[in-house]
GUNU-940838 format. One record per residue (C-alpha): residue number from 1; x, y, z; chain. Coordinates in Angstrom, 2 decimals. Layout:
<site NUM,<X,Y,Z>,'A'>
...
// end
This chain:
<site 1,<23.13,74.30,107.42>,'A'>
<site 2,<26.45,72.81,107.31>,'A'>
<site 3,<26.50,69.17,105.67>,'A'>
<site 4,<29.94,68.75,105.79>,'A'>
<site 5,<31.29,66.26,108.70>,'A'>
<site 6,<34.36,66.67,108.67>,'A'>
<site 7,<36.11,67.19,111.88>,'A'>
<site 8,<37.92,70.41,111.00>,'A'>
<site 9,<34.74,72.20,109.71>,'A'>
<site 10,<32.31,73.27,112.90>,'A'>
<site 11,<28.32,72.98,111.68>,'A'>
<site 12,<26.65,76.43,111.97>,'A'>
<site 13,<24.80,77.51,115.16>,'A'>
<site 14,<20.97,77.47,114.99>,'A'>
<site 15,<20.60,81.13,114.42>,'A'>
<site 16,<17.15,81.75,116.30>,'A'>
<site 17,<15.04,84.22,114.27>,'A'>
<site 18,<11.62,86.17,114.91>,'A'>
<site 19,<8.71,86.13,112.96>,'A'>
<site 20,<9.40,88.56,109.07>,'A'>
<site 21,<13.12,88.60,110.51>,'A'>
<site 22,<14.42,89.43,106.64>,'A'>
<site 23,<18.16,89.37,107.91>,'A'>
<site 24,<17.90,85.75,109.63>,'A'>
<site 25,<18.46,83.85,106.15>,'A'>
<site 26,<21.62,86.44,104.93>,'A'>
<site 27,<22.72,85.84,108.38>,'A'>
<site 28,<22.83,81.84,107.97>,'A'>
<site 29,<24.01,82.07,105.16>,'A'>
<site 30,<27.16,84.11,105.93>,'A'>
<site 31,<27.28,81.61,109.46>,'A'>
<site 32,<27.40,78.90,106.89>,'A'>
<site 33,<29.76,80.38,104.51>,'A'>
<site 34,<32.38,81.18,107.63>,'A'>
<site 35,<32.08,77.52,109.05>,'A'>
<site 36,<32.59,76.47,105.91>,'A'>
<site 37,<36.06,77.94,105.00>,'A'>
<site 38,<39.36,75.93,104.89>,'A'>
<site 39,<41.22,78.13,107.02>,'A'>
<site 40,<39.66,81.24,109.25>,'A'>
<site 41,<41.02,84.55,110.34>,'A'>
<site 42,<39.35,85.57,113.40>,'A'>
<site 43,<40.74,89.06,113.92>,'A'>
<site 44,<39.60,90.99,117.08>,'A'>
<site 45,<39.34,94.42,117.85>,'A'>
<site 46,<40.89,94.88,122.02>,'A'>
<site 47,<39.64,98.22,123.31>,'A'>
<site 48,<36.04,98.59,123.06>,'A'>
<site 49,<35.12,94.87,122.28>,'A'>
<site 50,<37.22,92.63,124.33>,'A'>
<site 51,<38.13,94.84,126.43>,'A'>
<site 52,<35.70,97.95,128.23>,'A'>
<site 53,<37.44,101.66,127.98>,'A'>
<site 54,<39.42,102.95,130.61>,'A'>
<site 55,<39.74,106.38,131.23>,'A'>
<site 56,<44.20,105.12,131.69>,'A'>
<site 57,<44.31,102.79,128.70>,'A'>
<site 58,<46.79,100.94,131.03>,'A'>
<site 59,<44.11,99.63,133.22>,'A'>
<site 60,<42.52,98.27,130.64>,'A'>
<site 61,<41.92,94.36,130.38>,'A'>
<site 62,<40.02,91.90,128.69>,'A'>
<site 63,<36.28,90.46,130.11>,'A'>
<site 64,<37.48,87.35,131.17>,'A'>
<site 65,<34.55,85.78,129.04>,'A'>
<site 66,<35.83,87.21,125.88>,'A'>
<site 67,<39.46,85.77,126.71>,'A'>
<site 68,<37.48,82.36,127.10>,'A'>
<site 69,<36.30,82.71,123.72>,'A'>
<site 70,<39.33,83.39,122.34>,'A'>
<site 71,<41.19,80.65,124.02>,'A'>
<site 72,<38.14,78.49,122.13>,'A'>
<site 73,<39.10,79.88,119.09>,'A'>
<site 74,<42.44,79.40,119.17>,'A'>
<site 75,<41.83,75.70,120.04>,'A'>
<site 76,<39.95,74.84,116.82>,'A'>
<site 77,<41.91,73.51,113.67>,'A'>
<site 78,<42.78,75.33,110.62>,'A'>
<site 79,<41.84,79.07,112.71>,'A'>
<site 80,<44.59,81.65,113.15>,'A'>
<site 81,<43.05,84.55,116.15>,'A'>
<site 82,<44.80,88.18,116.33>,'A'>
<site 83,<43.81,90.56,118.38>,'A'>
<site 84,<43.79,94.30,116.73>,'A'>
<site 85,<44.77,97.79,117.88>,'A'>
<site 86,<45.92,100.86,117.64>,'A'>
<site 87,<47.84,100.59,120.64>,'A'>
<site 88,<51.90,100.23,120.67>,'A'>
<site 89,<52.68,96.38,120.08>,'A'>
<site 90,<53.86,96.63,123.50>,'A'>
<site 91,<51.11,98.10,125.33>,'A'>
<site 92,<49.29,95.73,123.50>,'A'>
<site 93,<50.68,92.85,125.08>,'A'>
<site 94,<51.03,94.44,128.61>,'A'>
<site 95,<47.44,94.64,128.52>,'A'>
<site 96,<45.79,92.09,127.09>,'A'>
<site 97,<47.49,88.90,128.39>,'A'>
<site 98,<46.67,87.04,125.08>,'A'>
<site 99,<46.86,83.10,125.18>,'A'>
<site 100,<49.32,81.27,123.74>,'A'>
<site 101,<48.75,80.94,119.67>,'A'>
<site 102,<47.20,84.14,119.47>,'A'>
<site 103,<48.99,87.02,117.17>,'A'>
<site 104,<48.92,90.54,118.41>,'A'>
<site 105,<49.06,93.76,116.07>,'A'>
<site 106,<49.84,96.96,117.11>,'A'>
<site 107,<49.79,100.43,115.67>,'A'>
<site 108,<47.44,99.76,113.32>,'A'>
<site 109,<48.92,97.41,111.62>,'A'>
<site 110,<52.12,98.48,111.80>,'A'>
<site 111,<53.79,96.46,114.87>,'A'>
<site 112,<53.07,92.57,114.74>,'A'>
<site 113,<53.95,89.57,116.90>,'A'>
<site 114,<52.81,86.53,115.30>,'A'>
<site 115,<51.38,82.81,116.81>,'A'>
<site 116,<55.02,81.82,116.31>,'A'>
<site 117,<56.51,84.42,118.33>,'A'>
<site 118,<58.14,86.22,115.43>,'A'>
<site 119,<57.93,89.91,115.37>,'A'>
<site 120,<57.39,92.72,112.57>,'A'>
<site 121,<57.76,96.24,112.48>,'A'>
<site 122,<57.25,98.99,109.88>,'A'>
<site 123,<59.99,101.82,110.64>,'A'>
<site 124,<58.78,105.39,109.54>,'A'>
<site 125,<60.78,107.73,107.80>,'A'>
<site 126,<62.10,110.95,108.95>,'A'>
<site 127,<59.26,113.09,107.13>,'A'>
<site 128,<56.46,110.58,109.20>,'A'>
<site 129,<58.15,111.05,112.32>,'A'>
<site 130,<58.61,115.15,111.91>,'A'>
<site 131,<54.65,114.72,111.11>,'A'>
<site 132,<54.09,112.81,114.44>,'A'>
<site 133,<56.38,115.38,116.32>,'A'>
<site 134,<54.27,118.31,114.79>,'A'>
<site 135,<51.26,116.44,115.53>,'A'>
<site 136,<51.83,116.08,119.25>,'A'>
<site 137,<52.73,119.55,119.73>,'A'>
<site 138,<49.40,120.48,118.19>,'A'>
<site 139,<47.64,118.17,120.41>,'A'>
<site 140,<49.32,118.67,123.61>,'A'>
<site 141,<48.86,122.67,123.02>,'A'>
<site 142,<44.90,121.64,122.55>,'A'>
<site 143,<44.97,119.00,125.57>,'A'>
<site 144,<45.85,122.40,127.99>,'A'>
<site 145,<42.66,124.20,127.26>,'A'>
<site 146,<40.86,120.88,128.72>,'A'>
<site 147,<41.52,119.71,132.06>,'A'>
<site 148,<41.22,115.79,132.25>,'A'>
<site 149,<42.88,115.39,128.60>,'A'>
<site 150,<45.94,114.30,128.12>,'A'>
<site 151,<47.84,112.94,124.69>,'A'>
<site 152,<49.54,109.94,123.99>,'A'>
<site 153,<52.48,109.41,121.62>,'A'>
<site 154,<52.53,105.43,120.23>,'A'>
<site 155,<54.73,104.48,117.79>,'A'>
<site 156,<52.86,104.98,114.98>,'A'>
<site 157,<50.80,107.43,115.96>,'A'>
<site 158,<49.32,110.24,118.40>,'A'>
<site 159,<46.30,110.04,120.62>,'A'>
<site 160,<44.07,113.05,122.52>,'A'>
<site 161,<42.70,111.19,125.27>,'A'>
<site 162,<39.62,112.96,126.54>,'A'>
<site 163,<37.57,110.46,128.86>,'A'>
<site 164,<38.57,112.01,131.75>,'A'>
<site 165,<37.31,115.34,130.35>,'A'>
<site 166,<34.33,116.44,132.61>,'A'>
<site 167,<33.19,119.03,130.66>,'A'>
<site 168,<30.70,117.50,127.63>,'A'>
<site 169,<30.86,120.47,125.40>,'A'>
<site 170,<34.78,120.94,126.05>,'A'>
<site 171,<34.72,117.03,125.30>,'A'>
<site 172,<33.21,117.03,122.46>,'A'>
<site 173,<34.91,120.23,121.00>,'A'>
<site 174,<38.21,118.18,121.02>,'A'>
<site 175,<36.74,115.49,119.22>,'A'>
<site 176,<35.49,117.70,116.11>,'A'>
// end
């Protein structure tokens, strides 16, 4: 455990552990090892973890636990929080309704608003965006055989959507 007691470094949990658990001690030790850093990145995926899939990634929003958590995060010293996706920087923050201090990043990396309210992007060049355009074609002439999908340009990036596919096999023929 943590011996430090200082007010800016949190003492590990009590990790509870069954009987010939092998993984309980590699897991305190990495608890310790994360309480114990100077400054923490705490950098959370949205869709999928704080946030349940929607079949309209629209309607997506966060468990209201998980926001909780992440308002706790942001609250203790020396942590920076992001939350992560591979959703447009703006659909990002339509959606998730992040608190105050937390920085969102978009397109995989490639859109970014920061805790300070500053924002980044990474243009692509002409050849990226003829790739995207050639992409979406393809995908949109695949989404047609499949009724429920649907694609989804981003900025970065293009999406074939097939939740709403009712078809398993069709489903998971698209996904190959």
């Amino acid at each position: 455990m943590n011996t430090d007691s200082s007010p800016t470094t949190p003492a590990a949990p009590d990790v509870p552990g069954g009987a010939g658990s092998d993984q309980v001690p590699e897991l305190v030790r990495a608890v310790e090892a994360v309480c114990s850093a100077p400054r923490l990145l705490v950098a959370l995926d949205f869709d999928g973890t704080l946030a349940p899939f929607e079949v309209d990634p629209g309607d997506s929003r966060a468990d209201p636990l998980a926001m909780e958590a992440v308002e706790d995060l942001v609250d203790l010293p020396d942590t920076e929080v992001a939350l992560v996706s591979g959703r447009g920087l703006d659909s990002l923050a339509e959606v998730a309704h992040a608190p105050r201090g937390v920085a969102l990043v978009g397109s995989h990396g490639l859109e970014m608003r920061l805790a300070d309210g500053s924002t980044h992007h990474v243009t692509l060049d002409a050849g990226q965006e003829r790739t995207l355009t050639e992409l979406d074609e393809h995908l949109e002439s695949l989404a047609l055989t499949a009724p429920g999908a649907w694609v989804e340009r981003k900025p970065s990036s293009v999406s074939l959507h097939t939740r709403a596919v009712t078809d398993p096999g069709v489903a998971a023929d698209l996904e190959e």
